[in-house]
C-alpha positions in Angstrom: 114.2 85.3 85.5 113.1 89.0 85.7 110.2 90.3 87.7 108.7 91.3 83.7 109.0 88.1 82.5 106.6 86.9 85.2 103.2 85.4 85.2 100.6 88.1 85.7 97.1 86.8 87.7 94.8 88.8 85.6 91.9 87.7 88.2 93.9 89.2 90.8 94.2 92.3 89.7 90.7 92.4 89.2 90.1 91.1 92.8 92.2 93.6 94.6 90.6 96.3 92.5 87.4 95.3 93.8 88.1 94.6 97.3 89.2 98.6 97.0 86.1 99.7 96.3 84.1 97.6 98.5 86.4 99.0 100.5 85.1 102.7 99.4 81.7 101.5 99.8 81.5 100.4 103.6 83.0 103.6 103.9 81.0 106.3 102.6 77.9 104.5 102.1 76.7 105.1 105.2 76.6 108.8 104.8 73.3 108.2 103.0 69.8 109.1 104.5 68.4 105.5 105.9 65.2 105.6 103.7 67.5 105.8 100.4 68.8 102.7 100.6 67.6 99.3 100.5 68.2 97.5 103.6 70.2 94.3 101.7 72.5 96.8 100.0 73.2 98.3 103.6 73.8 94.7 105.0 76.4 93.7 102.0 78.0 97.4 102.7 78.8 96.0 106.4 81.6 94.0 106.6 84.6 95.9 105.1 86.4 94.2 106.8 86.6 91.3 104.8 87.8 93.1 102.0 91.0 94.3 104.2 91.8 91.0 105.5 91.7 89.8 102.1 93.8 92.3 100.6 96.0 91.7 103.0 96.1 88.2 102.9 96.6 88.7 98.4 99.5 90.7 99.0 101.7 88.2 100.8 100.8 86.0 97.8 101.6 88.5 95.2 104.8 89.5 96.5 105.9 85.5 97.1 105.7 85.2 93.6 107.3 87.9 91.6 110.3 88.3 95.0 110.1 84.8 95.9 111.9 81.8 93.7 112.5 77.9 95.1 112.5 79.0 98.7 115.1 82.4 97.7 114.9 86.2 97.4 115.3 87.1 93.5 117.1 90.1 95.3 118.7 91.4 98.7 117.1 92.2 101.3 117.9 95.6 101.2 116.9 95.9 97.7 113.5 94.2 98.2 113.0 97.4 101.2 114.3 99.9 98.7 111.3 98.9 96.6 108.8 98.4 98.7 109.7 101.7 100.6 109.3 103.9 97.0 106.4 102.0 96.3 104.4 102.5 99.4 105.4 106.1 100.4 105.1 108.7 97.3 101.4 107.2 97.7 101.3 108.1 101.3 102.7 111.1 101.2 100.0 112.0 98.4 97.4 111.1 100.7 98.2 113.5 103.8 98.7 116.3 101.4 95.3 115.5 100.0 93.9 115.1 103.1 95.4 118.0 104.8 93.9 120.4 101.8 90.9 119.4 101.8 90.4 119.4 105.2 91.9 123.3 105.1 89.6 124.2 102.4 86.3 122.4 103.6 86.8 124.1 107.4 87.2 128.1 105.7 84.4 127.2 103.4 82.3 126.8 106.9 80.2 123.8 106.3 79.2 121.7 109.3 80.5 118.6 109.7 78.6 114.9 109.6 81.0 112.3 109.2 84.4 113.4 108.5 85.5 116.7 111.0 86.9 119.3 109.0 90.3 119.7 111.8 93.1 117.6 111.7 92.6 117.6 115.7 89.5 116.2 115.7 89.9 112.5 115.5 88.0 109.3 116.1 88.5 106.6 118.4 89.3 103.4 117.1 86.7 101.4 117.6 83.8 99.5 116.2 80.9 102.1 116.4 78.0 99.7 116.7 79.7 97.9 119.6 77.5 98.5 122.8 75.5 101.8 121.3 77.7 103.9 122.0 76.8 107.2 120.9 79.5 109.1 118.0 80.5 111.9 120.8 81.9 109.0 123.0 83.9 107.7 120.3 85.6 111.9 119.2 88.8 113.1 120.7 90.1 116.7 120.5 94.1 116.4 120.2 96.2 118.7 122.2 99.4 119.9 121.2 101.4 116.9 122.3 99.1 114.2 120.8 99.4 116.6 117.4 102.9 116.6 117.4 103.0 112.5 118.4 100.9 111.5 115.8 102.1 113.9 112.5 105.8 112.0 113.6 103.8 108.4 113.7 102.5 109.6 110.2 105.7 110.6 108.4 107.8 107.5 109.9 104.8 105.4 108.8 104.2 104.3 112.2 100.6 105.1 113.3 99.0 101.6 112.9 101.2 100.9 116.1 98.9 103.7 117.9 95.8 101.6 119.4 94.5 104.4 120.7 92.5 106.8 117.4 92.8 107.1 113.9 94.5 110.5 112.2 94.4 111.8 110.4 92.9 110.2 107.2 91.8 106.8 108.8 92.1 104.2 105.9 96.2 105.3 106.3 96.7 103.1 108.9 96.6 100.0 106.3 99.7 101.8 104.4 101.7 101.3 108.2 101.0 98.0 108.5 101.9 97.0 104.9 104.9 98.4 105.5 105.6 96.3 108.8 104.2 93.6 106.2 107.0 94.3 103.8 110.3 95.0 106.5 109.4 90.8 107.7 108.9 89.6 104.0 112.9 88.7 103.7 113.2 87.1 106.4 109.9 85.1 107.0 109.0 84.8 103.2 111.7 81.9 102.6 111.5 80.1 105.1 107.7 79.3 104.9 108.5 78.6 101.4 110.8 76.1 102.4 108.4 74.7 104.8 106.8 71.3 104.4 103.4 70.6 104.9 102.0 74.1 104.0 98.3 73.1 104.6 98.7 72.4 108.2 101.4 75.7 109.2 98.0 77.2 107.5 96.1 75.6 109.8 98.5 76.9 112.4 98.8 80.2 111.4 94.3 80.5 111.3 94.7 79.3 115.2 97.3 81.7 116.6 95.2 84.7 114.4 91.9 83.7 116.5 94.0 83.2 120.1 94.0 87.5 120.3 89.9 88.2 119.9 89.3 85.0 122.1 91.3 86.4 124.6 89.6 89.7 124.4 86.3 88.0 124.4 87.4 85.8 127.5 88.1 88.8 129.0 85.4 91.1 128.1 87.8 93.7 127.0 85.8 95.6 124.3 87.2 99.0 124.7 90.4 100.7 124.0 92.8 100.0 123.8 92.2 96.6 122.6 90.0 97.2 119.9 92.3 99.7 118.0 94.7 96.8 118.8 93.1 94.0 116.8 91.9 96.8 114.2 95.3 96.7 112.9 98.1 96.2 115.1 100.5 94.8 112.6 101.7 92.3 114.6 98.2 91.4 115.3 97.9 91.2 111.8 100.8 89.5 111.0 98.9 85.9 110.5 96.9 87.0 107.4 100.2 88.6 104.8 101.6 84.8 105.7 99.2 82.7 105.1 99.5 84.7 101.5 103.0 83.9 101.6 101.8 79.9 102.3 98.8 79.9 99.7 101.3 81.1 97.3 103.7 77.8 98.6 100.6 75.6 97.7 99.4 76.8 94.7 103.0 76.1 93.5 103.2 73.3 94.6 99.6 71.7 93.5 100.7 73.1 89.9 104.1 71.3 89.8 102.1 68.1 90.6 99.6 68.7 87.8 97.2 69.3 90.4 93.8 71.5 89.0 90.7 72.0 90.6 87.9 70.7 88.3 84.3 72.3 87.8 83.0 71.0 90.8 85.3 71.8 93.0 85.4 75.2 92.0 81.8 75.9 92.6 82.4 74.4 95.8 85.3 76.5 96.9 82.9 79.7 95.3 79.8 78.4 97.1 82.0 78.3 100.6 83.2 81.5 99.9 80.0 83.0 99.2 78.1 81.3 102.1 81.0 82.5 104.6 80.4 86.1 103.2 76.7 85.9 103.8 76.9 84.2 107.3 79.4 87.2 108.1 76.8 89.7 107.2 74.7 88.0 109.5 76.5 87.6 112.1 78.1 91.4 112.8 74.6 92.1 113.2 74.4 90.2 116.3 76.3 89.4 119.6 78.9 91.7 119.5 81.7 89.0 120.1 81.1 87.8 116.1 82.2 91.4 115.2 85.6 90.1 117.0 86.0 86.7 116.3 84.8 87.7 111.9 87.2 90.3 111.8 90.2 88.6 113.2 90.7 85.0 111.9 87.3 82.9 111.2 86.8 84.2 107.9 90.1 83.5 106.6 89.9 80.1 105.2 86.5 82.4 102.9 89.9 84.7 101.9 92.0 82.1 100.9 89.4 80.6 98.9 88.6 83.6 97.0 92.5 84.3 96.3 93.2 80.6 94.8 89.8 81.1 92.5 90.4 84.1 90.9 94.5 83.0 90.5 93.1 80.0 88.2 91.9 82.7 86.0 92.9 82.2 82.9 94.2 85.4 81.3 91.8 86.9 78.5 92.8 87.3 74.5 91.8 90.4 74.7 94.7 93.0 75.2 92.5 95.5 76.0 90.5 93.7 79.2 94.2 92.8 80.2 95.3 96.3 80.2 92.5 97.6 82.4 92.9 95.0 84.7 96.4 96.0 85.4 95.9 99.6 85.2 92.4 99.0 87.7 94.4 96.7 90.0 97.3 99.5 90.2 94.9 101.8 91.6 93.8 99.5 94.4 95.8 100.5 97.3 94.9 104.1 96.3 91.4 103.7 96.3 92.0 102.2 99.8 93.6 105.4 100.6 92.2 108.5 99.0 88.4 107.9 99.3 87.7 109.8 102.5 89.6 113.2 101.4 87.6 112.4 97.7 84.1 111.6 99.8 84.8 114.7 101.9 85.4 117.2 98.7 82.6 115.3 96.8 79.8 115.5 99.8 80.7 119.3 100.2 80.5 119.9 96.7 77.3 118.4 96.3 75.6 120.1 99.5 76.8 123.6 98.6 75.4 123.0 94.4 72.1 122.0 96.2 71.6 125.6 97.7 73.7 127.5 95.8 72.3 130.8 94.7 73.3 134.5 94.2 72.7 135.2 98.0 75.3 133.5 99.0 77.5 135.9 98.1 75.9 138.3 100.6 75.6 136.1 103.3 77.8 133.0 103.3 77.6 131.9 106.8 74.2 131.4 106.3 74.3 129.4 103.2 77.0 127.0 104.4 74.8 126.4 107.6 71.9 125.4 104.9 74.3 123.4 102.8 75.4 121.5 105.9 71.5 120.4 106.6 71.1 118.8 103.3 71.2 115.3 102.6 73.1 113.6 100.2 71.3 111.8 96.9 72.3 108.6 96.3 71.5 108.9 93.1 74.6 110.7 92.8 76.8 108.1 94.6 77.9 106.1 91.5 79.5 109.6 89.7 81.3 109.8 93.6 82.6 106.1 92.4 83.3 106.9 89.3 85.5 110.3 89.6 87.0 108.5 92.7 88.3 105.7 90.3 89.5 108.4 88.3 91.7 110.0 90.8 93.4 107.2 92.3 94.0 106.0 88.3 95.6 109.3 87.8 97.2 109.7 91.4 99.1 106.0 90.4 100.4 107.0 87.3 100.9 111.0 87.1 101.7 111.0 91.3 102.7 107.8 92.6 104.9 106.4 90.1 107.0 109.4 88.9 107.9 109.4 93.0 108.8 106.3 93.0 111.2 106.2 89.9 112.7 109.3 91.3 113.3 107.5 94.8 114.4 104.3 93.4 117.0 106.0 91.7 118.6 107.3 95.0 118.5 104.2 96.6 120.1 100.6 97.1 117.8 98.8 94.1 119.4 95.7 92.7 118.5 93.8 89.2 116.5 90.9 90.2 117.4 87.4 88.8 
């Protein structure tokens, strides 16, 4: 059987296209003054997280069933890496060059900084910000030559989620590195769990061992670095949610063969537990700051793997049209992931300099960048920031990504899968 002739989850596509941009939102939506935005929409903003996790968790199902057939690789090894590899780094190499020229043309344009630091030395550590109020200047690091050097190396070998320490250079980039760890153990862990009996309880398993690190750090009251930027996204760390995909995946298979489907009922049920895990989530990072631990790393996976099996059971629409957007919206996922903050960062700038821009700035632009840099941001404008951001990773997939990875795959080991 060939990877076309597969079954396409038209609900997944839509999912992973919106865990991106809630992914886009916790991100930038923060950048708005306090009294524009109503305190709810701040709260549902909060918890990102879950939206990694998740994707996370939907890729190890995704690639289980379009590499993975009666507990065996469709292909080799080598040619499952080979794809993988050309699918993962035109993408990432796309982002640096995106971020490295906006940040170059946002620092000679002179604007003062909020969020994002217009230098690729200026870096923030990895950490959770609200943690013990500490202050943003805590959390800022100024790289010397060394750490420079170290970290452009970690970037180009796709290596810098194994850094605990700070995120460079664009930070959502770090999810690209551990996908990639992600993909190099999908060979030889992906059949083997297929094989597996009793999938439910290795899931059970598998929840366990992914709360035994945060525990531990919440034992030990370790809630600094580098143990945070550790459970952030060590991959190994992170290793527990891309298998339980791989397991899900084993189940809903297995569930299907048996004639096995979820009826009304218990489909609201599974939606109403997903929904009420979301909400206590929201309500809990708000408080003792061991939830912020023990939520991002393991309790709210069961939630995750509820959402996945829903929107898998969705039945794919007549329409050709909704099916094409779905695919072409779900494509541009991982981008939107990937290419928000050099997007926010150009989009914020623009917007600040439009607000004060006049004829004297030609005579005296150090003084009108200083005035652009003390205005706030509208969030009336926000959805045309989602919008054109949408846009760009649509056009970055097909026009960038893709015409990268054909040219790669055609210099490397790529087999025909069965």
């Amino acid at each position: 059987m060939s990877r076309a002739n597969k079954e396409h989850f038209i609900g997944l596509e839509w999912l992973r296209f919106l865990l991106g941009l809630y992914v886009v939102v916790f991100h930038t939506l923060h950048s708005y003054p306090q009294e524009q935005k109503l305190p709810w929409i701040q709260d549902l903003a909060g918890v990102g997280f879950f939206a990694t996790s998740s994707f996370f968790v939907l890729s190890g199902f995704l690639l289980t069933h379009v590499y993975c057939q009666q507990g065996q690789l469709r292909e080799p090894a080598r040619s499952f890496w080979s794809r993988r590899f050309a699918n993962l780094y035109p993408l990432h190499v796309f982002s640096l060059l995106l971020t490295i020229v906006t940040l170059f043309v946002i620092g000679n344009l002179g604007i003062p900084p909020d969020d994002t630091h217009a230098s690729l030395r200026f870096v923030i550590y990895d950490t959770n910000e609200d943690l013990g109020g500490a202050s943003r200047e805590t959390l800022e690091h100024w790289m010397g030559d060394g750490e420079l050097l170290l970290n452009g190396i970690l970037q180009l070998l796709l290596l810098q989620a194994w850094n605990p320490y700070y995120l460079t250079f664009n930070p959502p980039l770090w999810s690209i590195s551990t996908l990639f760890f992600f993909y190099l153990s999908f060979p030889l862990l992906a059949p083997w769990l297929m094989r597996a009996r009793h999938k439910a309880w290795w899931l059970a398993a598998l929840g366990l061992i992914y709360l035994l690190p945060p525990l531990w750090m919440i034992n030990s009251q370790e809630y600094g670095m580098p143990y945070t930027g550790m459970l952030h996204r060590m991959p190994l760390l992170r290793l527990p949610e891309f298998l339980a995909g791989i397991l899900l995946y084993g189940l809903f298979r297995e569930l299907r063969a048996a004639g096995q489907r979820p009826g009304l009922g218990s489909k609201a049920l599974l939606g109403g537990f997903t929904l009420g895990c979301f909400g206590a989530a929201v309500w809990l990072v708000k408080g003792e700051q061991f939830w912020y631990f023990l939520l991002h790393n393991g309790m709210l996976l069961p939630a995750q793997l509820a959402l996945i099996y829903l929107c898998a059971l969705v039945e794919p629409p007549s329409s050709d049209r909704l099916r094409h957007w779905a695919q072409r919206l779900g494509a541009a996922a991982l981008p939107l992931f990937v290419l928000h903050v050099p997007a926010f960062t150009l989009f914020s700038r623009s917007e600040k300099l439009l607000s004060v821009a006049s004829p004297s700035c030609f005579e005296n632009w150090p003084s009108c960048a200083l005035r652009a840099g003390e205005q706030p941001l509208s969030l009336g404008l926000y959805p045309v920031f989602l919008l054109l951001t949408i846009a760009l990773c649509i056009w970055a997939q097909e026009n960038a990504v893709v015409p990268l990875r054909k040219w790669l795959l055609e210099r490397m080991p790529v087999s025909v899968t069965r």
